[in-house]
C-alpha positions in Angstrom: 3.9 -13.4 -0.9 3.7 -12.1 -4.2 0.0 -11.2 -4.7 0.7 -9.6 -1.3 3.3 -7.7 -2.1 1.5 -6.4 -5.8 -1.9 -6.4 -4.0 -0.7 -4.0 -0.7 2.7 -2.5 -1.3 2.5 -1.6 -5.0 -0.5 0.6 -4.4 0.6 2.2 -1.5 3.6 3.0 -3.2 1.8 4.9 -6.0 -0.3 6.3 -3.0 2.7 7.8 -1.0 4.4 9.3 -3.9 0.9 10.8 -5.3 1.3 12.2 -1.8 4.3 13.2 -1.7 4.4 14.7 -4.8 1.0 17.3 -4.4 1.5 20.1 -2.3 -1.6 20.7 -0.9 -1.8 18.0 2.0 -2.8 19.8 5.1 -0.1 18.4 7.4 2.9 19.5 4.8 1.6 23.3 4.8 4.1 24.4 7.2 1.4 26.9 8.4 2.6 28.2 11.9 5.4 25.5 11.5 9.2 26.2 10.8 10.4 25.1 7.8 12.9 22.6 10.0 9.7 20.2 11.2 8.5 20.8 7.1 11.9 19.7 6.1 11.3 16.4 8.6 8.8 15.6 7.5 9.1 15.1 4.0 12.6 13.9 4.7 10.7 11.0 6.7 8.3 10.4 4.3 10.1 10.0 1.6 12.4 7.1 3.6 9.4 5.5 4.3 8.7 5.0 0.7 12.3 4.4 -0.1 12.1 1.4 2.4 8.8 -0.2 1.0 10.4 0.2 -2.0 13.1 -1.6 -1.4 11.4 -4.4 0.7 9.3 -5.0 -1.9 12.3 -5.7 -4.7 13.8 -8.0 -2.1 10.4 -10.3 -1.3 9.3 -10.0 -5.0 13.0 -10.8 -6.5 13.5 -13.9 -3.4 9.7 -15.2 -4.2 9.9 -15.1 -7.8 13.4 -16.6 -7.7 12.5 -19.5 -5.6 9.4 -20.9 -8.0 11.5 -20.4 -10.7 14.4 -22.6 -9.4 12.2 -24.9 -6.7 13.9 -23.4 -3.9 12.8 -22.7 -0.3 13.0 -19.0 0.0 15.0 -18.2 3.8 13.1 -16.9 7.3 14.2 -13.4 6.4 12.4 -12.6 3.5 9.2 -13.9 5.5 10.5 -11.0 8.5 10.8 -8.2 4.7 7.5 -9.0 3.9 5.7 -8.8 7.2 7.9 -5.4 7.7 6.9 -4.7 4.1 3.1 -5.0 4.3 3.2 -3.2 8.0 5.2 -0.4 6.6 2.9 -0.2 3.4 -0.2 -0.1 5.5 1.4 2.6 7.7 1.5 4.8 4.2 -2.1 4.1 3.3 -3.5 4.7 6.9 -2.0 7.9 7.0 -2.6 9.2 3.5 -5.8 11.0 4.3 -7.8 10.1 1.3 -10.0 12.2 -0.5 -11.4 15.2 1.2 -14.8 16.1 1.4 -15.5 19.6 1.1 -16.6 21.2 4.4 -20.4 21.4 5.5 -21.8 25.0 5.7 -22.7 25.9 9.5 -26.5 26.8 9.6 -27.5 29.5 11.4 -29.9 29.0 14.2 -32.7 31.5 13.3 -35.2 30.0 10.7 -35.7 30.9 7.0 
């Protein structure tokens, strides 16, 4: 659980707030928007990675803990990491990427 959690949720952590912190993402231009659904948005997004975040200090504290003492580590922190690595997949999916720059149209008469 914790090479999962380092290998999947770290990263789309730095992802999300990379995100979240540039401007220029197409769908947070509030372009023919009002400012309410921009306001949503962000507001959404930034619970999102306020929840991985915290998933991911509760698996990584349980899983650590429990080699560290011997311990079995309880059902629900198996249910917080499943959620965790769902929820951090949901931020990576819909990050967008890099984008390429757009191909120039050619014009149907020959050079």
């Amino acid at each position: 659980m914790v090479v999962g959690v380092l290998v999947v949720a770290v990263p789309a952590l730095v992802l999300g707030v990379r995100r979240l912190s540039r401007r220029g993402a197409r769908t947070l231009k509030p372009t023919g928007a009002d400012r309410t659904e921009y306001v949503i948005v962000v507001v959404g997004r930034v619970l999102g990675l306020l929840l991985v975040l915290a998933l991911s200090a509760v698996v990584l504290l349980a899983s650590i803990g429990g080699l560290v003492k011997g311990l079995t580590v309880p059902n629900l922190v198996y249910v917080f990491f499943v959620l965790d690595l769902l929820l951090a997949s949901l931020v990576v999916l819909t990050s967008g990427g890099p984008r390429r720059p757009a191909r120039r149209r050619g014009t149907p008469a020959r050079r």
